[in-house]
C-alpha positions in Angstrom: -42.4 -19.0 173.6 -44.8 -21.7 172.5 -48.8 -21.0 173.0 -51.1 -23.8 171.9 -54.9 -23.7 171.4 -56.6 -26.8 172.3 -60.4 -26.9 170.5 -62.9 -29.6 169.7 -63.8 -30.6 166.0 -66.9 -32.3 166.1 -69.8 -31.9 168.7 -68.2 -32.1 171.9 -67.3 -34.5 174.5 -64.2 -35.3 172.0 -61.6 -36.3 175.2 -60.6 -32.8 175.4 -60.0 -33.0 178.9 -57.5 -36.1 178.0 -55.3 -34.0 175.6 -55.6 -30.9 177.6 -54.0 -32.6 180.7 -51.1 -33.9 178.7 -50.4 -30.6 177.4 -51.2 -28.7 180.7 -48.3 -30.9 182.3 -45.6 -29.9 180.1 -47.6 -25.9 179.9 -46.9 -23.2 182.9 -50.0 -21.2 182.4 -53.4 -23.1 181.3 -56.1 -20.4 180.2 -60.1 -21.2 179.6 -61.6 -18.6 177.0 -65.3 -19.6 176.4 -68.4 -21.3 178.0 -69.4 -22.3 181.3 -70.5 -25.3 183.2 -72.1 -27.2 180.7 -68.6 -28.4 179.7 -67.1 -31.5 181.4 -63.5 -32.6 180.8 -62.9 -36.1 182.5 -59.3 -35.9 183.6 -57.5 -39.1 184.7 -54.4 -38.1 186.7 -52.0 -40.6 188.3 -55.0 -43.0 190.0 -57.4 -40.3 190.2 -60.2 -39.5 188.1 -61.6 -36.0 187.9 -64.7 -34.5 186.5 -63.7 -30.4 185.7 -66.6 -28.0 184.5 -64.9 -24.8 185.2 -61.8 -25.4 186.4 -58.7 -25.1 183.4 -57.1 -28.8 183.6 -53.8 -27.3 184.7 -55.0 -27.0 188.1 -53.6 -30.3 188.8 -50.0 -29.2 188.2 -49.2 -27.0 191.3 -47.1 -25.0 189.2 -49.1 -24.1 186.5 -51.5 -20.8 186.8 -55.1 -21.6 185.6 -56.9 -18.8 184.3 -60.3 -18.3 183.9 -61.0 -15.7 180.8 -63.6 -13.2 180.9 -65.5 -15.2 177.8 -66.2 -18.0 180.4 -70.0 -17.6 181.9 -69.7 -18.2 185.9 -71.6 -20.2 188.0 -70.0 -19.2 191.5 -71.8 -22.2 193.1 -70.8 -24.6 191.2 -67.1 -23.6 190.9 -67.2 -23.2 195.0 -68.0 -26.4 194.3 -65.5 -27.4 192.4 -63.0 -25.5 194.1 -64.0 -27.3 197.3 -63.7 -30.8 196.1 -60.8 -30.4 194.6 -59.0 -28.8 197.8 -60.5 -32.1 200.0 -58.7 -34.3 197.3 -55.4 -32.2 198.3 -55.1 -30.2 195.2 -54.7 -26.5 195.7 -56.6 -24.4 194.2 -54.3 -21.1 195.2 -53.0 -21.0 192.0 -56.7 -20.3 190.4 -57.4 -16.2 188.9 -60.4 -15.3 187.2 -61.2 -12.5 185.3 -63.2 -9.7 186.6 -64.9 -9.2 183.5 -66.7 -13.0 183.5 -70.3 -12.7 183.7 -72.0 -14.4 186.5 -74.8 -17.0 185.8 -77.8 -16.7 188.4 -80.6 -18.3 189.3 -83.2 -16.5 187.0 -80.9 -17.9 183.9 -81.2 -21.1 185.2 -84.9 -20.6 185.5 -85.3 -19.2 182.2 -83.1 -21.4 180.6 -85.3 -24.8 181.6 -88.7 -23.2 181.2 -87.9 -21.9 178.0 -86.8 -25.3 177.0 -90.4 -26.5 178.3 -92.3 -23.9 175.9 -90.4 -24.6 172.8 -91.1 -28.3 173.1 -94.9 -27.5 173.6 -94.9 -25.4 170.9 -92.7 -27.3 168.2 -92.5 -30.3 169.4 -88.5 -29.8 169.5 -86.1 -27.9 171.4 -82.5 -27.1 171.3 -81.3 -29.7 174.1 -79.3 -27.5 176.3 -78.0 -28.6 179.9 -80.2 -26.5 181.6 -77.5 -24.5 183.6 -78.5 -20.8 182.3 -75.3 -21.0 180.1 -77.7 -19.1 177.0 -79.5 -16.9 179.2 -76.0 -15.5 180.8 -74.8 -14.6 177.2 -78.0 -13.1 176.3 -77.9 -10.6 179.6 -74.1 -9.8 178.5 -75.1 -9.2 174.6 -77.9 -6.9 176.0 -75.2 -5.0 178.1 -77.5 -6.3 181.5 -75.0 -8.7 182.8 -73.7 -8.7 185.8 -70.0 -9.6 186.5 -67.8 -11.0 188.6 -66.2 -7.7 190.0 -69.8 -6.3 190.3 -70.2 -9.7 192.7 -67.4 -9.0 194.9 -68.5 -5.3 195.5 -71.8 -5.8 197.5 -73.3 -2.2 197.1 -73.2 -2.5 193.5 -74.2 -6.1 193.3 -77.2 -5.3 195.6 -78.4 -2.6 192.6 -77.7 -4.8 190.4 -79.8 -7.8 191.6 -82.7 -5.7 192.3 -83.0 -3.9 188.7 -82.2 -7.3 186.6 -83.8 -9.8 189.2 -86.8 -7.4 189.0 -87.0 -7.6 185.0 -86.6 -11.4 184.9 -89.4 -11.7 187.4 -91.7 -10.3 184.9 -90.1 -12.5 182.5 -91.1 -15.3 185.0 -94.3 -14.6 186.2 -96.0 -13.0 183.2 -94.1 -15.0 180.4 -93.8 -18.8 181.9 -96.7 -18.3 184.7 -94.6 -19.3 187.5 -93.4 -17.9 190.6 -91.4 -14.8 191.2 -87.7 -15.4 192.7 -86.8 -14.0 195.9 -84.2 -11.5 195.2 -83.5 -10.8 199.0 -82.7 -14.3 199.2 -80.5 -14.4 196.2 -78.4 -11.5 197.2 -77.9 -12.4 200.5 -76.4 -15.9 198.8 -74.8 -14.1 196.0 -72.8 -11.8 198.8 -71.1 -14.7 200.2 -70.3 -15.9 196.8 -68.3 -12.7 196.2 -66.6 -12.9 199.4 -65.5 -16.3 198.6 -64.2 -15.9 195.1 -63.0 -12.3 196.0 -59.6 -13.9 196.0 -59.3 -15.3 193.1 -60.4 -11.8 190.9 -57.7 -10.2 188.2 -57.1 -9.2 185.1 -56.5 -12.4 182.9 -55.7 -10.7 179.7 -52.7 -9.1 181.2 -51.9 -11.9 183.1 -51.7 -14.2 179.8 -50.2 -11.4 177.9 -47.4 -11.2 180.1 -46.6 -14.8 180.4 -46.5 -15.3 176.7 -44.6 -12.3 176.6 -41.7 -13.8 179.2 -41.8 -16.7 177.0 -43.7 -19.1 179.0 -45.5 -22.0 177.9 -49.4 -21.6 177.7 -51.9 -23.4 176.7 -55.4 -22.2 175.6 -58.4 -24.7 176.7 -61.1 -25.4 174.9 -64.5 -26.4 175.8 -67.7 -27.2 173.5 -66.4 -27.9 169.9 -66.4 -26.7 166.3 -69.9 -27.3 165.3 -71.3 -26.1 168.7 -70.1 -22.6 167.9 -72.9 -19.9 167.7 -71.6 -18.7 164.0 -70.1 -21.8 162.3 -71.9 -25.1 164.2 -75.1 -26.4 163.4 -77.4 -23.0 164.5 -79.7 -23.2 166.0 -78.4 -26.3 168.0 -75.2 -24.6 169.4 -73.9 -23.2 172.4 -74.2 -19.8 172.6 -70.0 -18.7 172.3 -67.2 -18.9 170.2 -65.2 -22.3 171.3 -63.4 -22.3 168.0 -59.6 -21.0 167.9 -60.7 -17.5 167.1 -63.2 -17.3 170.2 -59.9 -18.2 172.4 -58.4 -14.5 171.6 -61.5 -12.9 172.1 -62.5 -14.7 175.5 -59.3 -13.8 176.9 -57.9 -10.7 175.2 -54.8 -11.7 173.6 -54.1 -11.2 169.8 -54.1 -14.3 167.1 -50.8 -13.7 166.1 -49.4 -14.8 169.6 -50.5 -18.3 168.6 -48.0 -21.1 167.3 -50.2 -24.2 166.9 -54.1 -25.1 167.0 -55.0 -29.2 167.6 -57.7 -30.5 167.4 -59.7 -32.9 168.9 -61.5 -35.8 167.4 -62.6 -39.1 168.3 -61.9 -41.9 165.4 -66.1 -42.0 164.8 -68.5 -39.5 165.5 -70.8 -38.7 168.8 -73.3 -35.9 169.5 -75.5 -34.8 172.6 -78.9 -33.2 172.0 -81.2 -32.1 168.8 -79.8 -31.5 165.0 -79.5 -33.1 162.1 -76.5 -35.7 162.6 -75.3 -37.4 158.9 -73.9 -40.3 159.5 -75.6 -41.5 162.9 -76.0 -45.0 163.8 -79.2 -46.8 164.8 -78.3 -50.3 165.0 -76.1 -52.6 167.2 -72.8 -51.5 165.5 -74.2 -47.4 167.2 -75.2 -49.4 170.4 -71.5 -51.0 170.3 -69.9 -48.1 170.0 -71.7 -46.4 172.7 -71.3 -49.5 175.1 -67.4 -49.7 174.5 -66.7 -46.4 174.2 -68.4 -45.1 177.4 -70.8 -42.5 175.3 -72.7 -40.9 178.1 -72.1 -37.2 178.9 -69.4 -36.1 181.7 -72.1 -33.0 182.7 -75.7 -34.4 182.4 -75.1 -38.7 181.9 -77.0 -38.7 178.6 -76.3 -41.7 176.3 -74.8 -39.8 173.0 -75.9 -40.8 169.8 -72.9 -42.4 167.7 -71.9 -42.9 163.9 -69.5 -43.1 161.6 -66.2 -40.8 161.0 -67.4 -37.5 159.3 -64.7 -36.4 157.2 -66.4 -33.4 156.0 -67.0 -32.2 159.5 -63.2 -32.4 160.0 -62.7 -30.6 156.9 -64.8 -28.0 158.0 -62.8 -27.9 161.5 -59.1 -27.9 159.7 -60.6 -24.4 158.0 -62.4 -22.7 160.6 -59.7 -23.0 163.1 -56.3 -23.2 161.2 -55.9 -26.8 162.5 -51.8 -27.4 162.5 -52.6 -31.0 164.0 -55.6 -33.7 164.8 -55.5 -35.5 168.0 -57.9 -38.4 167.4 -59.3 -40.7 170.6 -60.8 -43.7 171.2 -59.1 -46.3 168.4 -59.2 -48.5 170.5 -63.1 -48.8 170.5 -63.3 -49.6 167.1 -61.3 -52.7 167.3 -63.4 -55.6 166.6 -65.3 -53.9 163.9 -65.3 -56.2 160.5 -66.0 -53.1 158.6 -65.5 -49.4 159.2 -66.8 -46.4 157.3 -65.7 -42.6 156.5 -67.9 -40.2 155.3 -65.8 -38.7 152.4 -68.9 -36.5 151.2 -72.4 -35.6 150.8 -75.9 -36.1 149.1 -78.3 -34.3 148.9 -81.9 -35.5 147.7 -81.2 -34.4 144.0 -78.3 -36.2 143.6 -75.4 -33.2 144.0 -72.7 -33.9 146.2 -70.8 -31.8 148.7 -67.3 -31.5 150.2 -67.9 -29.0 151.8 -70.2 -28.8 155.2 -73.1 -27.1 154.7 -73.2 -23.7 155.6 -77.6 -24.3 156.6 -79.0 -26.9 158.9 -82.1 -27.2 156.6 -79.6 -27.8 154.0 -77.6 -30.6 156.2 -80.8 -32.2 157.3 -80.8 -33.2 153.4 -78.0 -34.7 153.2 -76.6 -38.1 153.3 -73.6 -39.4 153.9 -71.2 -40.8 150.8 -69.0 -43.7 152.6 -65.9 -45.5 151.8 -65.2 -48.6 152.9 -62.1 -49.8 155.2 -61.1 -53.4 156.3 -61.5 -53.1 160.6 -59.2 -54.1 162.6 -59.1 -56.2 165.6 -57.0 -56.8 169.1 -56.5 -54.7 171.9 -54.5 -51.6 170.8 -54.2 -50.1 174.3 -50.6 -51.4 175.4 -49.4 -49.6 171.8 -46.6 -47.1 172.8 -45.6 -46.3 169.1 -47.3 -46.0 165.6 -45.5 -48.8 164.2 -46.6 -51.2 167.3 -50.4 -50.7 165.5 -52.0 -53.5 163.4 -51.4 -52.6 160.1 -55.1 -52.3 159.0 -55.5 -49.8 162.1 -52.7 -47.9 160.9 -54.4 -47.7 157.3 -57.3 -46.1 158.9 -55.1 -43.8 160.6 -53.6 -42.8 157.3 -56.7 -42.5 155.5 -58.2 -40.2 158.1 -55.2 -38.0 157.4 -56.1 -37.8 153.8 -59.3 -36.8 153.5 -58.9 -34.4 156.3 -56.5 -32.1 154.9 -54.7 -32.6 158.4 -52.0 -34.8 160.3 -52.6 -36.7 163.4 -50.0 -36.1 165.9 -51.7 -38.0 168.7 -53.7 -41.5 168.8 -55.6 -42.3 171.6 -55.6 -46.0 172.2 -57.2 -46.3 175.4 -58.7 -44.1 178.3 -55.6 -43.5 180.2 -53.4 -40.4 180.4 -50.9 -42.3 178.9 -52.6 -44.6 176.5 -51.6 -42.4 173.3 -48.8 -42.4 170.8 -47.6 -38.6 169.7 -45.9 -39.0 166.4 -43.8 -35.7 164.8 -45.9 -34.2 162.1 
């Protein structure tokens, strides 16, 4: 029996997807736990390059079960979608099950979620930056025990009720709140219904479904979308995503026990990237962020957003080796730091008094005082990608490597040199 947890230490769009497909080829059962659409894996497979919201990675291994846990937040549109295009590139999606207990995003979350947005920047000036895909909403309805879930979608009577008594409420919410139109609830079941029909065979029970395959001693892998400092409890609150995508939040969003897990890697990139609002230590603002950006490809998988880049944050990782019980790193995108005279780690903080941290600040007013503490490293330069091995590296690259390892707390078992599948080197740890 092995079962891995794949989770993101930073703030998302780490190359999860990347990682997660190498594991999901040598994994049987691939299982997402948390979130909802506003996650985007980019997954290059073979020639192919595919863009997954919803859908676990392992869906492009016909023998591998994908299971979707009932702590992911449903869009049935979108993963129709999904579902679709993936079954016109000849990928079957047969092998799909999601839980009956997910919660199904509609179109007054989406509503809410955008106009929402629009009144806290009027107001503040500021908002929290979310995609805009009713992921928040969703988890508010389910936290107020209002949500309404997949098995209510693929049971029209009770999806009809349930339309009518929530639509109803968010209508006022709509109309009376944000001043805009009402949303036609006819309308919206009538779509709704044919959702259910559609997804109706993909509905099961995912916790039993992952507790017996662990318990026949099959490989599974738990996928992980968001990252460390987006989680609602231990990110930067109030600019987070509104679950648990930490290695804890996996148990919980399928139903399985912690002690059923071997090993937890994490996902990094060799600097630092982040999409939206918050306080962001050691971001860049000058042509070394822009060259990062430019080389690395730093514009988001879901919403095309050019992410704001800086420096390696070891303090972060720190942060992420304790939360989640990190046995590993798995650090991407080496190879777009080649070229760099100079490269820097944040090894601590400052705050405006002089005191210095190790730790990540358990605040955001706290964080937005601080300032990063860097130490210096010789750059590196030539192109990395052909690398198959660690000793193949140049020698100052491989001293970053090493140095990354010490001031996390954490070894690297995989180095991403380059956007391909197979453009890393695994090394035993």
């Amino acid at each position: 029996m092995s079962v891995s947890v794949i989770v993101g230490c930073q703030w998302g769009d780490e190359g999860k997807g990347k990682i997660i497909d190498i594991m999901a080829s040598r994994a049987q059962v691939v299982v997402r736990s948390s979130g909802g659409n506003n996650a985007g894996h980019t997954v290059v497979h073979g020639n192919e390059v595919y863009k997954l919201h919803l859908i676990p990675s392992g869906i492009l291994y016909k023998d591998s079960l994908c299971l979707i846990g009932s702590g992911v937040v449903v869009d049935p549109k979108v993963i129709i979608e999904e579902i679709d295009n993936l079954e016109s590139r000849n990928v079957s999606c047969d092998n799909l099950r999601i839980d009956a207990r997910a919660d199904i995003i509609f179109p007054w979350h989406i509503a809410i979620d955008k106009l929402s947005e629009i009144a806290k920047a009027k107001k503040t000036g500021t908002n929290i930056g979310t995609t805009g895909r009713g992921i928040g909403p969703c988890y508010v309805d389910k936290a107020d025990r209002i949500g309404i879930r997949l098995y209510d979608l693929i049971h029209p009577e009770i999806l009809k009720t349930k339309i009518y008594e929530t639509g109803e409420l968010k209508n006022e919410i709509i109309t009376k709140i944000y001043d805009e139109e009402p949303l036609d609830l006819d309308a919206i079941y009538a779509e709704y219904k044919l959702y259910g029909e559609k997804l109706k065979k993909y509905v099961d029970d995912v916790s039993v479904l992952t507790y017996n395959a662990i318990k026949s001693g099959k490989q599974v892998l738990f996928e992980g979308a968001q990252a460390t400092l987006l989680d609602i409890d231990f990110g930067t609150y109030p600019y987070v995503t509104s679950s648990h995508p930490i290695a804890g939040g996996a148990c919980v969003g399928i139903g399985v026990g912690p002690k059923v897990i071997d090993e937890v890697i994490g996902v990094a990139k060799a600097y630092t990237t982040r999409v939206g609002n918050g306080p962001f230590p050691t971001e860049l603002f000058d042509k070394t962020g822009d060259y990062i950006r430019d080389k690395g490809g730093e514009f988001g998988t879901t919403t095309g957003r050019p992410r704001r880049t800086g420096w390696f944050d070891a303090v972060i990782m720190r942060h992420a080796v304790r939360i989640n019980g990190l046995t590993s790193l798995a650090i991407n995108k080496f190879d777009t730091l080649s070229g760099l005279p100079k490269l820097k780690v944040c090894t601590k903080y400052q705050l405006e008094d002089g005191t210095e941290l190790e730790d990540f600040p358990v605040t955001l007013e706290e964080l937005a005082k601080c300032s990063p503490i860097y130490e210096e490293i010789e750059g590196f330069d030539g192109d990395i990608s052909s690398c198959k091995n660690f000793d193949e590296l140049p020698s100052k690259c491989k001293a970053y490597i090493n140095r990354l390892e010490q001031l996390c707390g954490c070894p690297i078992s995989i180095i991403g040199v380059g956007p391909g599948r197979d453009q890393i080197i695994e090394r035993k740890v």
